[in-house]
N, C-alpha and C positions, 0 to 999 in steps of 0.2 A: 491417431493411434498412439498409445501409450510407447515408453519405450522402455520403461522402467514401470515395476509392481507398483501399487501401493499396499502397500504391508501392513498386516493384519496385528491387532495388538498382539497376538501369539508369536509372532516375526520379530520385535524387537526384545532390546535389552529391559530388562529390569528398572533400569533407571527410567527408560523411554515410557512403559507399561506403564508406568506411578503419572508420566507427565498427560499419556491416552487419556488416564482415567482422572485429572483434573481437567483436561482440557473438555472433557465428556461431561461432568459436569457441569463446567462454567456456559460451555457454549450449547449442551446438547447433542454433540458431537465433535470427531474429530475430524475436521477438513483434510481431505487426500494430500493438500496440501504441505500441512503438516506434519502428517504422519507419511510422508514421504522424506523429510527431513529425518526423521527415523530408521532411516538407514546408517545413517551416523550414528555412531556412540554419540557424539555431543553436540550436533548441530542444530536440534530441534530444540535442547535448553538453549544453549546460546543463543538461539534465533529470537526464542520466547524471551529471554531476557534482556535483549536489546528491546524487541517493542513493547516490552511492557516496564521500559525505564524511563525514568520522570523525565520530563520533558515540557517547554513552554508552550509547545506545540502541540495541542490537544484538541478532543472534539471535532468542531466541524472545523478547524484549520487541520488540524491532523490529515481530517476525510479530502479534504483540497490536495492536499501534497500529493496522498495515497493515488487519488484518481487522476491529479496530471501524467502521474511520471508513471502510471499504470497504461495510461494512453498513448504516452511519448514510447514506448516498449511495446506496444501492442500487446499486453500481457490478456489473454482472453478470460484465465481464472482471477485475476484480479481486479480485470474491470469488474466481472460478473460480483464477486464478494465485496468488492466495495462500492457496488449498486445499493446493494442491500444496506448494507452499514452506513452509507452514505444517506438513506433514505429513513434510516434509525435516527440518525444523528440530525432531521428534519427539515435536510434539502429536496427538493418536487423532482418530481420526474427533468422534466424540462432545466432545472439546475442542475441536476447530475450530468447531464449532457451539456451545459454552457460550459461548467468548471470540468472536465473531459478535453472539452476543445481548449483551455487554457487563457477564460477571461471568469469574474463572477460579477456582471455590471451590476448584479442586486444587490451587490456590499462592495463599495471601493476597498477597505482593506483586504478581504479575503482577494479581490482583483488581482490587486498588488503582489499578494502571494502566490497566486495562479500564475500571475504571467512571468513572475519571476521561478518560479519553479517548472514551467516550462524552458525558460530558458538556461535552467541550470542543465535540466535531465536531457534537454535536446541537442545542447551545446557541447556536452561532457565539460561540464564547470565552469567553459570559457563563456560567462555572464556576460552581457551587454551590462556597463557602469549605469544606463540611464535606468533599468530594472532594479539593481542594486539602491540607487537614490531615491525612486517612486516605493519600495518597501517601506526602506526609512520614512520618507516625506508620509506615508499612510498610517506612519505610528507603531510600525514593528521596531526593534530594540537586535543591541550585534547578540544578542544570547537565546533570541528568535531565529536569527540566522544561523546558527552556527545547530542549532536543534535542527532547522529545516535542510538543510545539508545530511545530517544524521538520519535524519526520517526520510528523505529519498535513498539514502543508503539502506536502508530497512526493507524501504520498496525494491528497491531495483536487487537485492538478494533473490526476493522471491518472486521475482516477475523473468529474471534468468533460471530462475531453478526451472518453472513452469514451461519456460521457452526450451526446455535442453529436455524435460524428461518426457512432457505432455503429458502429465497425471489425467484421468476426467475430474472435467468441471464439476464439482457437486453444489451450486449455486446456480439460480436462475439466471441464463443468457444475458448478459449484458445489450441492450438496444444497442444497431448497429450506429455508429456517429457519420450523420451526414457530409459531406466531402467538402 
């Protein structure tokens, strides 16, 4: 059960309205999500404009970060939306759910990033060094790092917002991940 609205583009500011109806058109819609951050004067630009700042971290490393530390958080709307996006970005059913549980044995690098960003998001930062060197040793770079720090930052914003208000899910259920 919800514990907060999701608000109608007639509920928000002005500035918010303008962001509705970009976000409406780029994606089709505005995820509860988001327009949940619309409750804010300025949270839902802010939020939009951290993830959608340059970054070396993109694509399907992006979709890794997003669905570890979605999983480490048990966030249910963000697993469910970055199933999807995840499966845009041309991971299989069965990859969404390896990189979920925090390995991707069908690309050592993207592994290296899985298993290190679980251990950042599960740790709260305190990294195991031997994670930190198999990044490195797999060919990530410190300006890889320091993005993928930022982009769990990105996630874990919105994977707490969802834990504290419980907007509904407006994306297809995420499959449950095996134990």
């Amino acid at each position: 059960m919800s514990r907060i609205n999701v608000p109608t583009r007639e509920e928000v500011s002005p500035a918010n309205q303008a962001l509705f109806d970009n976000l409406k058109k780029g994606l089709g819609m505005v995820p509860n999500l988001y327009a949940t951050l619309a409750h804010s004067e300025n949270a839902l630009g802010s939020y939009l404009a951290l993830q959608n700042a340059k970054s070396s971290i993109t694509g399907k490393a992006r979709e890794v970060v997003n669905l570890v530390v979605s999983q480490v958080n048990t966030c249910e709307y963000c697993l469910a939306a970055h199933t999807v996006i995840g499966k845009m970005t041309g991971f299989s059913d069965e990859q969404v759910l390896e990189i979920r549980g925090g390995t991707a044995s069908f690309d050592a690098k993207l592994d290296a990033l899985a298993r290190l960003t679980k251990g950042i998001a599960s740790q709260r930062g305190k990294v195991d060094d031997s994670l930190v060197d198999a990044f490195f040793a797999a060919g990530w770079t410190k300006e890889n790092l320091v993005d993928v720090i930022v982009t769990i930052g990105d996630k874990t914003v919105t994977n707490y917002l969802h834990s504290v208000t419980r907007v509904p899910v407006d994306f297809p259920a995420a499959p449950t991940l095996a134990a």
